[in-house]
ZAMARGU-4260 file (C-alpha; in steps of 0.2 Angstrom, whole numbers, plus 5000, padded with zeros to 4 digits):
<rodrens>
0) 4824/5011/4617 | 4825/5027/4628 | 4810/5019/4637 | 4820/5004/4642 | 4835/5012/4643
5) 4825/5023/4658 | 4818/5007/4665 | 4835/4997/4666 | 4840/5014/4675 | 4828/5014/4687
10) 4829/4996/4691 | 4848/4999/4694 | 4843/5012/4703 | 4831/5002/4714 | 4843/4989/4717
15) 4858/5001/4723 | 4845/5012/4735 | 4842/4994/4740 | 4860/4989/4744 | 4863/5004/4752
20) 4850/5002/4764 | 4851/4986/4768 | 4870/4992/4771 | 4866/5006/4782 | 4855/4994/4791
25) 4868/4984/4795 | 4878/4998/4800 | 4866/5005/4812 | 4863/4988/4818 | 4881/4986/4822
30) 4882/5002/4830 | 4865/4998/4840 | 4877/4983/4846 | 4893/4993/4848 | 4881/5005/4860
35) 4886/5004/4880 | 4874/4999/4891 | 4876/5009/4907 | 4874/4997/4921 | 4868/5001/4939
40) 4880/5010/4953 | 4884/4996/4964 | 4890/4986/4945 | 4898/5001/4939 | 4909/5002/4954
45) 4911/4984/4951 | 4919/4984/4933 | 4932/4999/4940 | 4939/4987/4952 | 4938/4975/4940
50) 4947/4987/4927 | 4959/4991/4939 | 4963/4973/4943 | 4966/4970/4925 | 4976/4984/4922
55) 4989/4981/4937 | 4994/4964/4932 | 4995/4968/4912 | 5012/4971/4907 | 5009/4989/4901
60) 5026/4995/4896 | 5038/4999/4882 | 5047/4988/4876 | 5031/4981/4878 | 5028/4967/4891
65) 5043/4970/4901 | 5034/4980/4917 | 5018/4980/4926 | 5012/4986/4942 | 5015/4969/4949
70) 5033/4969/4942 | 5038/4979/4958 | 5021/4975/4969 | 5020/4957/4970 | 5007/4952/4983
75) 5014/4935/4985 | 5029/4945/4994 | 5017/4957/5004 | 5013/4970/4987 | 5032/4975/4985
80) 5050/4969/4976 | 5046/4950/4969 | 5065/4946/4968 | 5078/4938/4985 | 5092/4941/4972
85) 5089/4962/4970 | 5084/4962/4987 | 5100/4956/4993 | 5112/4968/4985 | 5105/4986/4975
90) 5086/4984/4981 | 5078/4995/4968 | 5068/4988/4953 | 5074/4987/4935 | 5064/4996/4924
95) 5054/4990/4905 | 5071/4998/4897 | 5084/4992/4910 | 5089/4977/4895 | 5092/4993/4883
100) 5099/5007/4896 | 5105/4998/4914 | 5101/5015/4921 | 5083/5013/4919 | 5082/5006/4936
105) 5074/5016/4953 | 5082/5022/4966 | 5073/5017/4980 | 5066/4998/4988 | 5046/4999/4983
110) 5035/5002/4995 | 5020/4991/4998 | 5005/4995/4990 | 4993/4987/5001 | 4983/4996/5015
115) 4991/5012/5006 | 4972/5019/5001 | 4973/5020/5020 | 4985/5033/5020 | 4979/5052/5023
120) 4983/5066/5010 | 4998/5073/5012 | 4997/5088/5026 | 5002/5097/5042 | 4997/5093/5059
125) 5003/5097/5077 | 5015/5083/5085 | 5004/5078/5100 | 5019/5075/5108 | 5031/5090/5104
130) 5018/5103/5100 | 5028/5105/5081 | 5019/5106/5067 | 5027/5089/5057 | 5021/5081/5039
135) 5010/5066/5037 | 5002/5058/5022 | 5005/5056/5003 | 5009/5041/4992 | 5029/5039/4988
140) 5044/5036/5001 | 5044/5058/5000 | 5025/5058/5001 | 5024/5070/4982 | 5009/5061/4978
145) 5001/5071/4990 | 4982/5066/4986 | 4973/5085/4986 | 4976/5102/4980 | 4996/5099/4979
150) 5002/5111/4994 | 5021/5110/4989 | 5016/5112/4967 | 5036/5112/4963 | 5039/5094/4972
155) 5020/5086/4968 | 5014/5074/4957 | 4999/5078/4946 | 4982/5079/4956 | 4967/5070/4951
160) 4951/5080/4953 | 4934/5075/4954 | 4932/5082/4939 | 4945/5077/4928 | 4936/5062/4928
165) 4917/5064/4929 | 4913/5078/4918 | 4902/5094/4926 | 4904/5086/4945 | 4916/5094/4957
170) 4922/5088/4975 | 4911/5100/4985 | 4895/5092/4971 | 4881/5089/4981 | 4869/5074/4981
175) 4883/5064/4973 | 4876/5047/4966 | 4883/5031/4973 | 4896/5030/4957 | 4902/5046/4961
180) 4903/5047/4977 | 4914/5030/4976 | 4925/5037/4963 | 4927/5052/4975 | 4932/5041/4988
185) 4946/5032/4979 | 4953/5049/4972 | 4969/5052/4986 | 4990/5048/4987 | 4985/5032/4978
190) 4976/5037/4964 | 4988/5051/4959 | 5003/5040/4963 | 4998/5027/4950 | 4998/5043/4936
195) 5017/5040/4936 | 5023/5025/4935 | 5020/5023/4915 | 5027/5037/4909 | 5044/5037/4920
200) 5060/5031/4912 | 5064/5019/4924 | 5049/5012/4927 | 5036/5009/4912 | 5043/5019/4900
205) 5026/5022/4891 | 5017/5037/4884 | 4999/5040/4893 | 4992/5041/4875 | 5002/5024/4872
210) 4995/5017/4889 | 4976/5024/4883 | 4977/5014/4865 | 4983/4998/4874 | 4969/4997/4887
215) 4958/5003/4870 | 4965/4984/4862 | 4965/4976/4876 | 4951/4962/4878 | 4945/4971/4895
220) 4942/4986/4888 | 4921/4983/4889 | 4928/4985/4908 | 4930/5003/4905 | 4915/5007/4895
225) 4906/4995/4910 | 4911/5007/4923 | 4913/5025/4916 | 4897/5022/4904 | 4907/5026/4890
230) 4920/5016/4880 | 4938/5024/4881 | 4943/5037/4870 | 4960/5040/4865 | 4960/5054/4854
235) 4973/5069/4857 | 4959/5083/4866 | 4953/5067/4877 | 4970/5054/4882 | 4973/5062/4897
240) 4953/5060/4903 | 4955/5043/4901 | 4973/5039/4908 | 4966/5046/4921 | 4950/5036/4924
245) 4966/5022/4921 | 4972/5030/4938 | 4956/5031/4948 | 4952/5010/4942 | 4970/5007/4948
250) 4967/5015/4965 | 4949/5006/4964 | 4956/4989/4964 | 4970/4995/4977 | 4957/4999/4990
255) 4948/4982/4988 | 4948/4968/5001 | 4960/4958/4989 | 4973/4971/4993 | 4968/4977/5010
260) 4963/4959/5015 | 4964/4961/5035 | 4968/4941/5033 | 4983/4938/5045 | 4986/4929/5059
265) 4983/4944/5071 | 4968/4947/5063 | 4960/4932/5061 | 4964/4929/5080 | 4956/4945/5083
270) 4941/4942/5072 | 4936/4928/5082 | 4937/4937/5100 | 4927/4950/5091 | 4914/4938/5084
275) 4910/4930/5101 | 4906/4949/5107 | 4888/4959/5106 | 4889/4976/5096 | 4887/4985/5111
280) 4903/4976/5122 | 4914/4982/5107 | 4908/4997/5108 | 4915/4998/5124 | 4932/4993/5119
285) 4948/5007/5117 | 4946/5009/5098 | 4928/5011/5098 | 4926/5026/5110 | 4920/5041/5103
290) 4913/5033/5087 | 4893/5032/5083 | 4887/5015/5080 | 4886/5015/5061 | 4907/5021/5061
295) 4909/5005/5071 | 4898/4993/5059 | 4907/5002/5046 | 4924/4996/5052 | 4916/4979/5057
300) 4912/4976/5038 | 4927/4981/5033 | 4935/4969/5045 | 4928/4957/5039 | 4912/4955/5051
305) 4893/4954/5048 | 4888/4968/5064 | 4871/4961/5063 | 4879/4941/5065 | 4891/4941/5076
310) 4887/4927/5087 | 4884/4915/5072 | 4905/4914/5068 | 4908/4912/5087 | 4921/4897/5091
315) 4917/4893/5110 | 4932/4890/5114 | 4940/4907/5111 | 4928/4911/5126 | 4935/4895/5137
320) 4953/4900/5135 | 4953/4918/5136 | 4959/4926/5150 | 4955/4945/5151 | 4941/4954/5140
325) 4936/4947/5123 | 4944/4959/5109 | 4960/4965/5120 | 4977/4956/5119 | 4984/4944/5124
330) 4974/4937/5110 | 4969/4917/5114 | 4976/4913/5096 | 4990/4922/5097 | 5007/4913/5106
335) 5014/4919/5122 | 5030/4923/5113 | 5019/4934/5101 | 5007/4942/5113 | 5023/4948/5123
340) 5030/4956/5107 | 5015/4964/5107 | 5016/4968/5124 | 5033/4977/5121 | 5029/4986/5104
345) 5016/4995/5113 | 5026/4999/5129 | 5029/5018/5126 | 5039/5018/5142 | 5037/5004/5152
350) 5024/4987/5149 | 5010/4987/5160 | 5009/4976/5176 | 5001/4958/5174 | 5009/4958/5158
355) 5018/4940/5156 | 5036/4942/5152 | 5039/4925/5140 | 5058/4927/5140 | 5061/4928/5158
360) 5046/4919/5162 | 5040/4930/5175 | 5024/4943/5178 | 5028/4960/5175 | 5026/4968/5193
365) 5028/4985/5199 | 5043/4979/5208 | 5049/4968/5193 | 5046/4984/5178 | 5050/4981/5160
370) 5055/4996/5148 | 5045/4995/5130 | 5050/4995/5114 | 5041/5010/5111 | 5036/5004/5092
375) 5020/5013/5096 | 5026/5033/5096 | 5027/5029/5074 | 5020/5014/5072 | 5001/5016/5074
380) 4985/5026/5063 | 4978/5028/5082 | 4985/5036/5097 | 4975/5030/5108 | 4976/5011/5101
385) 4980/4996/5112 | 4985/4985/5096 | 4966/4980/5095 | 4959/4993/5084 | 4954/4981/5068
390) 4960/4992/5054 | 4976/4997/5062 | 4990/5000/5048 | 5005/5001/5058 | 5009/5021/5056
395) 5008/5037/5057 | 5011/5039/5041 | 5023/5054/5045 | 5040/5057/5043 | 5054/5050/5052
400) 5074/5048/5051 | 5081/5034/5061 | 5098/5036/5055 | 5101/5023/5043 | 5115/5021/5035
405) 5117/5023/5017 | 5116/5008/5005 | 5130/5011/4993 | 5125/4994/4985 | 5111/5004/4975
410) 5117/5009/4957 | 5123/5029/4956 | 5122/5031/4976 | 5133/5042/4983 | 5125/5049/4998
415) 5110/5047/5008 | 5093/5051/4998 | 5083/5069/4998 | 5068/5060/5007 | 5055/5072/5012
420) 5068/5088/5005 | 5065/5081/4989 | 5046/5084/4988 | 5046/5101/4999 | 5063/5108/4996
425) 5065/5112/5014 | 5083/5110/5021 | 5075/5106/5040 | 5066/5089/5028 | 5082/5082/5021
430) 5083/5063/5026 | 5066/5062/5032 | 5056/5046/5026 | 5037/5042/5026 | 5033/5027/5041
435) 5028/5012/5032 | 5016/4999/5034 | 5021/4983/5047 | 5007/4975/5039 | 5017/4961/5026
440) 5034/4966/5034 | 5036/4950/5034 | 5029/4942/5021 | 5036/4929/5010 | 5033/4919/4997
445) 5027/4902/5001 | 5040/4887/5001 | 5055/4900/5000 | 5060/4902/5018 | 5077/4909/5010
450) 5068/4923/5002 | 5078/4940/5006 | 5069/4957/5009 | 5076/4972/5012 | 5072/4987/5023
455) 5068/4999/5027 | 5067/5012/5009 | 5085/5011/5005 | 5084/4993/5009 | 5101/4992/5019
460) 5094/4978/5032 | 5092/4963/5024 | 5082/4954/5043 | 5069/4962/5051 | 5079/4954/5063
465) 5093/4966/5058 | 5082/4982/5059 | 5077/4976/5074 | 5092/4974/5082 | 5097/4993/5077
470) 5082/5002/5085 | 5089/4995/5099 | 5107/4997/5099 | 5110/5010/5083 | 5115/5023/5096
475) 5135/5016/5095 | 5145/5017/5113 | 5129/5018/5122 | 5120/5003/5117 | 5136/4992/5119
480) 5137/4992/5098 | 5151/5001/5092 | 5155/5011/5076 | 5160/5001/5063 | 5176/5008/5053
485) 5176/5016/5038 | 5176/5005/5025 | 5163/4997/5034 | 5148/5002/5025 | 5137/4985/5021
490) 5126/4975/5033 | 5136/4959/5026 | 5154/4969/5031 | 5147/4974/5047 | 5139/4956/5054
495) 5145/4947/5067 | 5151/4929/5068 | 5139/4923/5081 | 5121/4928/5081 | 5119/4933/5065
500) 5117/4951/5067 | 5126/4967/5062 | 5140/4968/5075 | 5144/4989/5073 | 5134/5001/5066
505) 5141/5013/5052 | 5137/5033/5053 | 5120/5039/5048 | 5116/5043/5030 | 5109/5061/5033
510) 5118/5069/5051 | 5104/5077/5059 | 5101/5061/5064 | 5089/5057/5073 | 5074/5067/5072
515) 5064/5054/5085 | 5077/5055/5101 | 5073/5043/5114 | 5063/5030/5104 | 5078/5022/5097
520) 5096/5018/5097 | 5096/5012/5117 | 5081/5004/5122 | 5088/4990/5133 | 5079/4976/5125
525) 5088/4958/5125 | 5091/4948/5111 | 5075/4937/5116 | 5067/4952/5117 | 5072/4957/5100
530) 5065/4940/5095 | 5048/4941/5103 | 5047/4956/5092 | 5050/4950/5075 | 5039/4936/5080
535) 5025/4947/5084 | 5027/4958/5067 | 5025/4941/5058 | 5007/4939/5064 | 5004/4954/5052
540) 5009/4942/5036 | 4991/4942/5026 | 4985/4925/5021 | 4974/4928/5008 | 4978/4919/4991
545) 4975/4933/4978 | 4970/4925/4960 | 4981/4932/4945 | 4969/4937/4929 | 4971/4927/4915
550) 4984/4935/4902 | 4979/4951/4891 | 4971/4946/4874 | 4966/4960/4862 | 4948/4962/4860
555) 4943/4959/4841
</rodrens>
């Protein structure tokens, strides 16, 4: 009995050492699937954009589904507010808790997020012009996402650091692979700006742990593992590691050519004159003097062009019609209303002789002078630029006051914001906003021609025909505009009955008022002018479709 007691025993005994390996077989075989595979550099860098892409269309808020990157950066409205109705009237974007607390809601229009990746870190340099040391750079309308070592830490965002995100790799790391060297490259104002929408009140309302879990459900989170060779960890010692590798995807997809397209009219007008050129006549050109040859391919490639190819994309015709050098306005497929717009918004004093004046339909003659528009002394990456530059951006990214009024129509304002102040805390920066972007000024969405957008941060125009219209006449008496009374104090109360424009201009928001003398307020421009203008900031629209990512389903 004892002897078959001991072999029923150890036949049980068999069986369960059995059972158990077989289970920890399959457990090691499901791990051995679970494992990451780590995927060259050039797919690695692939899967962040890709991450990002996902991550700034999925509706990542709380309540949950309410807010998403695109919620205030729509790209079918040039990457900013999505809504005519809020443009028209308070400008600033509800938040995911606006339904629960109505004051969950900005305070400022967004800015576009496209071409932003091309915006230096916040600094200091020397006005060319006055010899002043002025601000430039930084993500935000106050530039507190400054994008490095924060030089104003009471008044900056959180900084992203090499290696917050790359464990044992710092900045000054030296070889860095091509994975590292990329993700070195999107660290700046962008990927430090995109660490605060989730958790702010009025915007996302999420927790970074919460925003860590979510991507950790969501059916792209192979994405992450894919590109940081790792899947996401969410635990409480290593959240903030991964929300910020979050961050760095987000500013990834930002600074691909689905947000930075180069696809507008000017630029595809452009691209063609280029393509009909050798590499060594656009060398020649303004915007290439003083670069090595691989800086220009670099830009080429970036534009959109194959350095090596040129001549293969080459439309004869743009050769037949031009008139003047390849590459230099006025651009063959550009109008003659537009190139003259062009014309004036690069006139810092007066347009050049030869130019072709569309409005009065005369050539610009020493004897016949026209004064510029002067858009140039903000409005331009490159001092030096003609307006062919192929990566222009439209500004100097520094920081301006151009005496706007103050939009009372936004929720809770009572005077003129902070601006610049409100990042460094100096008294001599109150009022002072970061130059945007012309690129997508006028962007709209397609078959909505009554589509509203607003400018400039506060959103008081509602035209650019409006804004237009007040850099050239917002110096009242002067100009011919007058002051408009008191109670005075919307675009809609101050329009006119016969043009459609403002018809007085009401006092500045900030009194000192304005810090760029000379360039605006009385520039002597006619309504045609103004016109030729607005037509010309069009041709900056980008065309490109951008396809939406299918909707977020949790991974199994």
């Amino acid at each position: 009995m004892a002897t078959t007691t001991f072999r029923t025993s150890a036949i049980a005994g068999a069986v369960t050492l059995a059972v158990l390996a077989s289970g920890l077989s399959l457990i090691a075989s499901q791990a051995e699937a679970k494992k990451v595979v780590v995927l060259d550099d050039s797919e690695r860098i692939e899967a962040l954009t890709k991450l990002g892409k996902r991550i700034f269309f999925d509706p990542i808020s709380k309540p949950k589904g309410e807010q998403s990157c695109s919620s205030c950066h729509d790209p079918a409205t040039g990457w900013t507010g999505p809504s005519s109705d809020i443009n028209k009237l308070e400008v600033a974007q509800p938040g995911a808790a606006f339904h629960k607390n109505p004051e969950a809601r900005g305070g400022l229009r967004p800015p576009t997020n496209a071409y932003a990746t091309l915006i230096p870190p916040f600094q200091e340099v020397v006005n060319p012009f006055t010899g002043d040391s002025v601000a430039v750079g930084g993500a935000f309308w106050d530039g507190r996402a400054e994008g490095d070592e924060p030089m104003y830490p009471g008044g900056a965002t959180d900084h992203v650091y090499l290696a917050d995100v790359i464990m044992g790799v710092t900045e000054d790391a030296s070889p860095l692979t091509l994975f590292e060297q990329a993700v070195k490259d999107y660290l700046g104002p962008v990927a430090d700006q995109a660490l605060n929408p989730f958790p702010n009140p009025v915007e996302q309302n999420i927790r970074e742990e919460a925003v860590c879990h979510h991507v950790e459900k969501a059916g792209y989170a192979n994405l992450f593992a894919d590109a940081w060779g790792e899947r996401i960890k969410c635990n409480d010692d290593i959240y903030r590691t991964s929300f910020k590798r979050i961050a760095v995807a987000l500013a990834a997809y930002q600074d691909s050519s689905e947000v930075n397209s180069f696809s507008s009219k000017r630029d595809n007008a452009l691209r063609a004159e280029l393509a009909c050129m050798p590499l060594a006549e656009i060398q020649e050109l303004p915007w290439a003097d003083g670069l090595e040859e691989v800086e220009v391919k670099n830009i080429l490639s970036r534009f959109g062009l194959v350095p090596d190819k040129l001549n293969g994309s080459c439309d004869q015709s743009d050769i037949d019609e031009k008139q003047g050098p390849l590459g230099q306005f006025p651009l063959v497929r550009l109008s003659e209303q537009e190139n003259w717009g062009h014309d004036l918004f690069y006139s810092f004093r007066r347009v050049p002789v030869g130019a072709f004046d569309t409005c009065n339909k005369t050539v610009i003659t020493a004897d016949n002078p026209k004064s510029g528009a002067r858009c140039v002394a903000c409005h331009t990456n490159n001092r030096g630029d003609d307006g062919s530059e192929p990566l222009q951006t439209y500004a100097d990214h520094s920081y301006h006051n151009i005496g706007t009024p103050v939009n009372y129509e936004i929720p809770g304002v009572v005077e003129a914001a902070l601006g610049l102040a409100g990042h460094t805390g100096e008294e001599e920066d109150v009022g002072l906003v970061k130059t945007p972007t012309l690129r997508n000024v006028a962007k709209l969405p397609d078959n909505e021609s009554g589509f509203v957008k607003a400018y400039p941060s506060n959103g008081w125009f509602k035209s650019l025909e409006s804004l237009v219209h007040f850099y050239n006449t917002s110096d009242v008496g002067s100009s011919g505009v007058p002051l408009c009374d008191d109670e005075v104090v919307t675009e809609a109360q101050a329009m006119g009955e016969e043009d459609g424009l403002p018809a007085c201009w009401p006092a500045p928001g900030n009194t000192n008022a304005v810090s760029i003398g000379g360039l605006t307020g009385n520039l002597g421009l006619s309504t045609c002018d103004e016109e030729t203008i607005v037509a010309y900031l069009k041709t900056f629209s980008d065309q490109r479709i951008v396809e939406l990512p299918a909707p977020n389903k949790k991974s199994k």
